[in-house]
N, C-alpha and C positions, 0 to 999 in steps of 0.2 A: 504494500500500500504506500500514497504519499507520505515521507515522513514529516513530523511538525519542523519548523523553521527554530534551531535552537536558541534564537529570540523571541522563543515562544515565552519562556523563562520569568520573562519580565513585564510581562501578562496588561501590555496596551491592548487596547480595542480594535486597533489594523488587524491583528493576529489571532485570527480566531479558526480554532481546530472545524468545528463542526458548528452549523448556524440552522435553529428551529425560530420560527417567526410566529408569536401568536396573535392572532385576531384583537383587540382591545375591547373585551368584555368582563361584563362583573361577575369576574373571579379573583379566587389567592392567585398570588406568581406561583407557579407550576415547573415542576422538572421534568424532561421526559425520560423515560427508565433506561434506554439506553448510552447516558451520558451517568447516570451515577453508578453504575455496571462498574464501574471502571474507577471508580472513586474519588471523582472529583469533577466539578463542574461550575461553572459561572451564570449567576440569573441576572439578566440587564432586565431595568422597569426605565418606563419612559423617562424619570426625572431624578433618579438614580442608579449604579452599577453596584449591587452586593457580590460579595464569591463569597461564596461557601466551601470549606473543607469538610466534606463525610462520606459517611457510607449508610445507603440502603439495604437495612433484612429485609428478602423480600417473604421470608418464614412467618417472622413474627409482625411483621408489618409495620416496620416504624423506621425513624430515620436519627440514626445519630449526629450531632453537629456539636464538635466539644463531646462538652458534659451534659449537654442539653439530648432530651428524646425527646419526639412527640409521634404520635398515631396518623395514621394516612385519615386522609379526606376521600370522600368519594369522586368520582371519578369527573375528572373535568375533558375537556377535547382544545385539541392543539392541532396549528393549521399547518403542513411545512410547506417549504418553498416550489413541490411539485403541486400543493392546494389541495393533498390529502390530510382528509382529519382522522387521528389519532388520539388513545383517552390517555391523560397521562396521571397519575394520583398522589401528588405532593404538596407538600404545604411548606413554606422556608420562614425559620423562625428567626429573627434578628435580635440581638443582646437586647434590645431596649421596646420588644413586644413583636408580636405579630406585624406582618407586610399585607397592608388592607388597600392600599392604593391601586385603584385600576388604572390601565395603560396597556401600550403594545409592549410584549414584551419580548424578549431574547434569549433562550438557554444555549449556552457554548458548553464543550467538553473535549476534554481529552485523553487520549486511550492509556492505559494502566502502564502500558511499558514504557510510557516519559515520564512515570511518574516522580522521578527524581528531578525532574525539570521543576515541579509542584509541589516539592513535599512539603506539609504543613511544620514542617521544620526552618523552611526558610526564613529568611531574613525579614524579607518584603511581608510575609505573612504575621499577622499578631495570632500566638498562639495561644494566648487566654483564650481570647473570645471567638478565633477561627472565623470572624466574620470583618470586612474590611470594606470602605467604599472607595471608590476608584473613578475615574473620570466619565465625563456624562456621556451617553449616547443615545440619539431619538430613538423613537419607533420608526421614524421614516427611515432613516441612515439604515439603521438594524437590518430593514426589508434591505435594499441594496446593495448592502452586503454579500445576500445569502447565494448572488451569482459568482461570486469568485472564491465561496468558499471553498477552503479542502477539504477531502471525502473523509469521512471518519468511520468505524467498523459499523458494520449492520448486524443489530441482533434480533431474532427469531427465536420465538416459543411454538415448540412444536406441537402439540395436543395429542394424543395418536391412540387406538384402543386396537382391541383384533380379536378376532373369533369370539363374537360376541352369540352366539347361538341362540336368537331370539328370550335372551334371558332378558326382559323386560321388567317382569315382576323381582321382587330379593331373592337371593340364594343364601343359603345355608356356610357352612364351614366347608360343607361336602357338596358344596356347588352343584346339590340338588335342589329341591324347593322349600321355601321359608314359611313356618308357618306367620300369621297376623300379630299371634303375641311375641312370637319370639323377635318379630318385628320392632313393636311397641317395646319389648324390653331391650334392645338396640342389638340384637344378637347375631343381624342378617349384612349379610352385604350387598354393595352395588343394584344393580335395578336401576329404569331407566330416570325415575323419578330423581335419585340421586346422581347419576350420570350427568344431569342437567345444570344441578346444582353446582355439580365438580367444575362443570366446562364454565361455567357463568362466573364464576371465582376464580380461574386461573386465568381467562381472559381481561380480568380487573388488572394482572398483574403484571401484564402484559403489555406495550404498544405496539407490539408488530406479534400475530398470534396465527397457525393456521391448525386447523381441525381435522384429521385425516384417521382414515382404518386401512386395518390390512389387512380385510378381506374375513369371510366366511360369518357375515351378520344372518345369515339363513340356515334352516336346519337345526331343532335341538328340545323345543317343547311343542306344545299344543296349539302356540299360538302361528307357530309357521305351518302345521298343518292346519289347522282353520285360514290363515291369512295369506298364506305362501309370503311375499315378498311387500305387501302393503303396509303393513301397521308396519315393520324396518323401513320402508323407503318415507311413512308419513314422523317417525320420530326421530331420522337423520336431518329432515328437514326442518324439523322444531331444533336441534340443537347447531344445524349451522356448517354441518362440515365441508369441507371445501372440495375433497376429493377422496377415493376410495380403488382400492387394487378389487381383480375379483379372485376370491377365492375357491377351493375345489366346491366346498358344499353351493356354491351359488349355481351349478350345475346340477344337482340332484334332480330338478324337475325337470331337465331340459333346458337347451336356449329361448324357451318360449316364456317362463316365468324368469327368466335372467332377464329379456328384454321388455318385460310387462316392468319390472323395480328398476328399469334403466329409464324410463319413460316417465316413470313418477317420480323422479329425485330429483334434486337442483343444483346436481353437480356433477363433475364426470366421472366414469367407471373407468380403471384402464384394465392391459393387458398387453404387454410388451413382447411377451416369447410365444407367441401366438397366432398362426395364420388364420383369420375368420375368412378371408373371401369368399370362399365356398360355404359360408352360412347366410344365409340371405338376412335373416332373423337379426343381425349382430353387425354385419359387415359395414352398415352405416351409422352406426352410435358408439362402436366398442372403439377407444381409441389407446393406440399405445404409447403416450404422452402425453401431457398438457404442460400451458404455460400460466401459470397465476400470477394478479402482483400483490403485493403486501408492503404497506409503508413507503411505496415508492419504485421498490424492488421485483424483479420480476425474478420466480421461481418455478423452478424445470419439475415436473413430477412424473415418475416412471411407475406403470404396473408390470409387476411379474406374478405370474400362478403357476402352480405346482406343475414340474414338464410330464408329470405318470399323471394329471388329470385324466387322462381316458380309465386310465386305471380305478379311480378315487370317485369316478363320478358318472354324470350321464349328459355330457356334452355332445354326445351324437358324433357321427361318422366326417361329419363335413368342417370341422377344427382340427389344425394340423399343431401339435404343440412343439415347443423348440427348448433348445439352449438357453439358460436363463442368463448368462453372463456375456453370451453373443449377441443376444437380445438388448440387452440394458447397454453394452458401450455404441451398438449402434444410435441407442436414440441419444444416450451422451452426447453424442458425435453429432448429431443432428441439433439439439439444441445449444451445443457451444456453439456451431455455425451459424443461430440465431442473433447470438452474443448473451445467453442466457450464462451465466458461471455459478449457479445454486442451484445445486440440482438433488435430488430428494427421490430415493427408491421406496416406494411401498411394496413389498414383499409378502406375498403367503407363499415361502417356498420354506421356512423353516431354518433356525439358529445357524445349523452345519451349512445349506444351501447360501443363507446369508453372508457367514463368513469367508464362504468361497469365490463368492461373485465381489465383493470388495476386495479379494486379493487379487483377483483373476482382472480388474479393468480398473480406467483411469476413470477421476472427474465425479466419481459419487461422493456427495460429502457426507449425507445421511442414509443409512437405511432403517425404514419404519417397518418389522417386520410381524409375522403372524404362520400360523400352521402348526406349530409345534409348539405354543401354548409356553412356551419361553418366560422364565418370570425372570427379570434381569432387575436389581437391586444393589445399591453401595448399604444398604443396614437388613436387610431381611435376610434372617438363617433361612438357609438352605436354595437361596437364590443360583441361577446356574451360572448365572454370570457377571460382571459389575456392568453398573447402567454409567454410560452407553458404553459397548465394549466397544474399544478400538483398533480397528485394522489398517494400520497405517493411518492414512489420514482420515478415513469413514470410521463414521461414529451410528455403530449399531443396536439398535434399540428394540426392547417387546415388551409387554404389559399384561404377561399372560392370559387369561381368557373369563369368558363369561360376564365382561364389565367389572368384573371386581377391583380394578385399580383404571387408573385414569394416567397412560403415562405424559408424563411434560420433560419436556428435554428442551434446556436456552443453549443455541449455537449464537455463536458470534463470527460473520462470516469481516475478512477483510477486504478492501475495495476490488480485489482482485477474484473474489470469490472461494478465498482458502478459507478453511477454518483455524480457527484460533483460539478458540476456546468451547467445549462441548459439555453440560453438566449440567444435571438433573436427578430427577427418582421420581420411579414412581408413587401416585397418589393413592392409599387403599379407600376403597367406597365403605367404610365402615359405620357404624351408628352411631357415630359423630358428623357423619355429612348430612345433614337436613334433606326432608326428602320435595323435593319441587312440587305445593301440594295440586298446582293445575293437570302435571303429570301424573301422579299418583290416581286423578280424579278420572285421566282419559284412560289408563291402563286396566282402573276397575272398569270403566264401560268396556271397552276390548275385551277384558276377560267375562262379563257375563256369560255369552253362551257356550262356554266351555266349563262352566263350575260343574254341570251337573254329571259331566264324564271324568273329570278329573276327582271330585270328590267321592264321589264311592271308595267306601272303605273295599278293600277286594283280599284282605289276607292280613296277618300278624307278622313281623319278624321278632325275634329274642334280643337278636344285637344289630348293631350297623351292620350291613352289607357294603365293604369295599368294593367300588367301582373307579378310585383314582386314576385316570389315565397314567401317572407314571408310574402305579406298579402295573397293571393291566397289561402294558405294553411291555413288560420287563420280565412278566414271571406270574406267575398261577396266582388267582385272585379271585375271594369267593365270589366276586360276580361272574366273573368268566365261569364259575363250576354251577354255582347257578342255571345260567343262560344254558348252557353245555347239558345239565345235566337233563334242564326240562325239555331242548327240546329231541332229546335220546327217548326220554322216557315217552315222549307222544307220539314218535314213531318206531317204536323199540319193536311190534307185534308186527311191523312191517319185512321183518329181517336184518332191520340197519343194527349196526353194529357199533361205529363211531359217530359224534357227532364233532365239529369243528366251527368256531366262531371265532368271526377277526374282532380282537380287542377295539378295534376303530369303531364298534357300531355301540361300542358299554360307553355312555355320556354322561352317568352320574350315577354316586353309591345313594344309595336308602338308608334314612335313619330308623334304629330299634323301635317297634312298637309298631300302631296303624300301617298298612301301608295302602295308599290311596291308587286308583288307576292314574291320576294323574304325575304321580313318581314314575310307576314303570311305564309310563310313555315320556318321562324324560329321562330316565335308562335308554330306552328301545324308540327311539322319536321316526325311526327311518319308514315306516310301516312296510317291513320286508316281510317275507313270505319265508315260510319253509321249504328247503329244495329236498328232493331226495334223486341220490344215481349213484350208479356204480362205477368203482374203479378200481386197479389194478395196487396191490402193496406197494408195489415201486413209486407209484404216485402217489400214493398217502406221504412215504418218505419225502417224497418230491416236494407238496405242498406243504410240511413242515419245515420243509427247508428255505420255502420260500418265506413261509412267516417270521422265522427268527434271522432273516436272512437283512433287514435293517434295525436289528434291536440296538443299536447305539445310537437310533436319530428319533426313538419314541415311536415307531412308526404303528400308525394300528394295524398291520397285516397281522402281529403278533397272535399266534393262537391260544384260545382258551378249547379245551378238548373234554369229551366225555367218550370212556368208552377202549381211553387208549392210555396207555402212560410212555415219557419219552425223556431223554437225560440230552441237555441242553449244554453247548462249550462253546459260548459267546467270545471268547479267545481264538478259536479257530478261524479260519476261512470262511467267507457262507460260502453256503453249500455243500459245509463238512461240518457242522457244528451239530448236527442229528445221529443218536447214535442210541443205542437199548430201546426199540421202539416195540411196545407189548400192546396186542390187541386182546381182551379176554386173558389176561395172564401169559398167551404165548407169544414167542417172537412172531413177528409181523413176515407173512411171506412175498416175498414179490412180485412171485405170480399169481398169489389167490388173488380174487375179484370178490372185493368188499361192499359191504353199503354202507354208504357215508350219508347224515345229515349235514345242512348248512342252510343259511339263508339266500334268495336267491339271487342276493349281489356276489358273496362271494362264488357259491355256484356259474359267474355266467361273464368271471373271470376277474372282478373287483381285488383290489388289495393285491394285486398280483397273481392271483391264482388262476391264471390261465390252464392250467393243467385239468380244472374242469368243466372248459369248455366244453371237450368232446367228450363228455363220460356218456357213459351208457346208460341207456332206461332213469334217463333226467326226468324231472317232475318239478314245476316251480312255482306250483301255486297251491301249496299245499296252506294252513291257517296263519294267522297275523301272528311272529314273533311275539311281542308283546302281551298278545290273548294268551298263546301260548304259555310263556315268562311269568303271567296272573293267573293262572288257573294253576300253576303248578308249585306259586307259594301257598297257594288257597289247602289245597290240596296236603300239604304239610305244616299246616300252621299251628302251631307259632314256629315258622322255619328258621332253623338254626345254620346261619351261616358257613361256613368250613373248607379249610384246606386240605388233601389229605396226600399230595407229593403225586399226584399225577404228573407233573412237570418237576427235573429236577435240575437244579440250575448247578455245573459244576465251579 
């Protein structure tokens, strides 16, 4: 970037790092947030010049000066010299009272790395009182100015959520469903009522803010199967976001409901690694970039989705998927040729995927990512990563899933468009976030005509039933032996033998006690069917090997099994990590011709399981998962959860 003139030092009025010019209205003199980022700044008022020496929490909300504190004000608007308004929320206290005087006014600042040029140590500075007046300057001159100013850094507060799976109402601990009291006793988190609240407070705190997901807002309760993609596309629009990657589940129904929630949004969808042409449905609304401006600035936004979407999802024959990092430095490449140098990847391709495409290409300064449910944290045990992790100069970011946290990430980009500073954490939506009550108000109307399916009580459990996607995916888990066992046991009289379920389709554990139909259909939200066909041992082998064949990236192909036991060596190779594979107590033959249960996404080759596409004597419309799953706690209740070493992890 330009550097300051080191006659900046000596801090006349010719010399001024960065120039905001405010409208003259009855307001306090005002800072803008990104001039005390950096700790230190100058407020010119029409018939005086103060500087202030401090620093803004923008945590606790207040502003030190000295030994003086005071509390933010609400939110005033500031005009800059492109005649964008901006809210900026500061109040400047003076040794000898409040600055009441209205006028045009002028905030200067300069960036943290001179700041030895400013240290309140100086000479020139009175460091009692940190407050000093200095030569006049109009409002008119001030404006005049703001054409030969030099550029000063730009900072960005990123907003960003991901795999929000139409959790609308609160979720539990267990990112199942919340009951009202344990609402009321503050026990639930996230929901969209508070999601609302989050974004409208972190925006406060902000003057340059953008609002973005990474995909997979579709799929996960009742409310996407009554609503498909509406009540997502009408509550992104109550909260403002600017733009959105698509994710795999956003193909569950087709590109026909993709492009019904493309049509009602007010913002753009991308997908970057992705050939639509051949889908008529898509090919003129789905873009693989956009250009936004913010504060002045104009910022590059990239989608990428998962490249085994065919695999994950039901995007149809006529989407060709690609490369994710071929993809991404192409539109780089396109929008630096625009003169865009902020460029911004929204990702549902997952942590591993994300880390790879930042080393694999130039020019990304953010990735906002999602798929793999990522919780990235500088204070939360057991976080996978620190927020934002950094790969070289990209600054990679996730907010794990379900709305439960709200991530905010402030970059500070320099006039050149590097980053220079990246640092944030996420927000958790807990029972200290107030819940937005106009939203709470529209969510109970949306959920009326689902109470009466979701509230049947339909069975007892004794304990919690795990369903954690990250053990699920990792290792035998009463909900996988659940799922597994009920639906062996419904078609056991049939001759099947084994049943096989991908951990990707288990979406939430059940707490002890009631359990209502409206839990196990946010267990089982996919409304899949039961498949039954046969296949040869050697593919049983096969398709287990496909399942633990990405167990270091979470992935849900992972199997939960009935019927069969097998010793797992996640150290190996995939495709060799399958070994003591017992059918009925005996080893598993290769050439006998088994009957296998599944559902009929994995049956018809989902999660990888291509292997049984061509089974023999298929059948894939046998009862609803889910009916299934409740008839078969009912049937054992008060069912007792349990593991008992069908899978064994060496």
């Amino acid at each position: 970037m330009r550097k300051l003139d080191p006659a900046a030092r000596e801090l006349p009025f010719q010399r001024i790092a960065h120039v905001i010019a405010f409208k003259g209205r009855k307001h306090q003199p005002v800072f803008a947030r990104e001039m005390f980022r950096r700790r230190f700044a100058h407020m010119q008022r029409g018939g005086e010049v103060d500087v202030a020496i401090g620093h803004v929490d923008w945590r606790t909300g207040s502003f030190t000066c000295g030994v003086q504190r005071l509390p933010f004000r609400g939110a005033q608007y500031l005009v800059d010299q492109h005649d964008v308004q901006m809210p900026a929320e500061l109040r400047v206290v003076k040794r000898h009272g409040n600055v009441t005087k209205t006028a045009d006014y002028v905030a200067t600042g300069f960036d943290s790395r001179h700041r030895k040029r400013h240290d309140p140590g100086d000479k020139k500075i009175d460091r009692e009182d940190q407050i000093m007046s200095i030569r006049l300057l109009t409002g008119a001159a001030a404006l005049a100015l703001t054409a030969g100013a030099a550029a000063a850094d730009y900072s960005l507060t990123i907003l960003h959520t991901n795999d929000f799976h139409a959790r609308f109402e609160p979720i539990s601990k267990y990112d199942s469903g919340c009951s009202a009291e344990d609402n009321t006793n503050g026990e639930c988190f996230g929901g969209s009522a508070r999601l609302v609240t989050a974004i409208e407070e972190a925006r406060k705190r902000s003057n340059n803010a953008i609002l973005v997901d990474g995909g997979d807002q579709f799929q996960g309760t009742l409310f996407y199967t009554y609503y498909k993609g509406k009540l997502a596309a009408e509550m992104m629009n109550k909260m403002g976001y600017d733009a959105m990657t698509v994710g795999n589940h956003e193909f569950d129904d087709g590109p026909e409901v993709l492009r019904g929630f493309m049509d009602a949004v007010d913002f753009p969808v991308l997908m970057s690694n992705a050939d639509v042409s051949g889908e008529e449905l898509l090919a003129d609304v789905l873009m693989k970039s956009t250009v936004i401006e913010r504060g002045g600035e104009k910022l590059g936004l990239i989608g990428l989705t998962p490249q085994n979407t065919d695999e994950l999802a039901s995007p149809g024959k006529n989407i060709i998927f690609t490369d994710p990092s071929d993809a991404v430095q192409g539109e780089v490449d396109k929008l630096t040729e625009m003169g865009v140098n902020k460029i911004i990847v929204l990702s549902h391709s997952g942590y591993g995927v994300d880390q790879a495409v930042a080393e694999n290409t130039t020019g990304v300064d953010v990735i906002v990512g999602g798929h793999s449910n990522t919780l990235l944290s500088n204070t939360i045990e057991g976080a996978a990563g620190s927020y934002p992790t950094m790969v070289g100069n990209t600054a990679i970011v996730q907010a794990y899933a379900y709305g439960k946290f709200l991530g905010e990430l402030n970059v500070t980009f320099d006039d050149e468009g590097n980053v220079t500073e990246a640092v944030g954490e996420p927000i958790i939506l807990d029972g200290a976030v107030t819940e937005d009550e106009a939203t709470v108000a529209r969510i109970a109307e949306a959920a009326a005509p689902l109470e009466e399916i979701r509230n049947k009580v339909v069975a007892e459990a004794a304990e919690a039933i795990e369903g954690n996607r990250d053990v699920c995916r990792a290792m035998e888990c009463s909900m996988g032996n659940l799922v597994a066992d009920a639906m062996l046991a419904r078609v056991k009289d049939q001759g099947i033998e084994i049943a096989i379920a991908n951990s990707g389709g288990l979406r939430a554990s059940i707490d002890a006690g009631e359990v209502t139909m409206g839990e196990v259909l946010t267990v089982l939200p996919f409304q899949n069917t039961l498949s039954t066909f046969q296949v040869s041992g050697a593919t049983v082998v096969e398709a287990l090997e496909n399942g633990v064949s990405q167990i270091e990236e979470g992935a849900g192909r992972f199997p939960q099994v009935a019927g069969i036991t097998f010793t797992v060596d996640a150290a190996a190779e995939p495709g060799s990590r399958v070994s003591d594979v017992m059918v009925g107590g005996a080893p598993i033959d290769a050439e006998k011709m088994y009957g296998v249960v599944s559902n009929n996404y994995v049956r018809n080759g989902g999660d990888g399981y291509k292997m049984f596409v061509d089974a023999e004597n298929a059948y894939d419309f046998g009862p609803d998962l889910a009916d299934v799953t409740a008839e078969f706690i009912a049937e054992n209740a008060p069912y007792q959860p349990y593991t008992d070493g069908r899978i064994t992890m060496k």
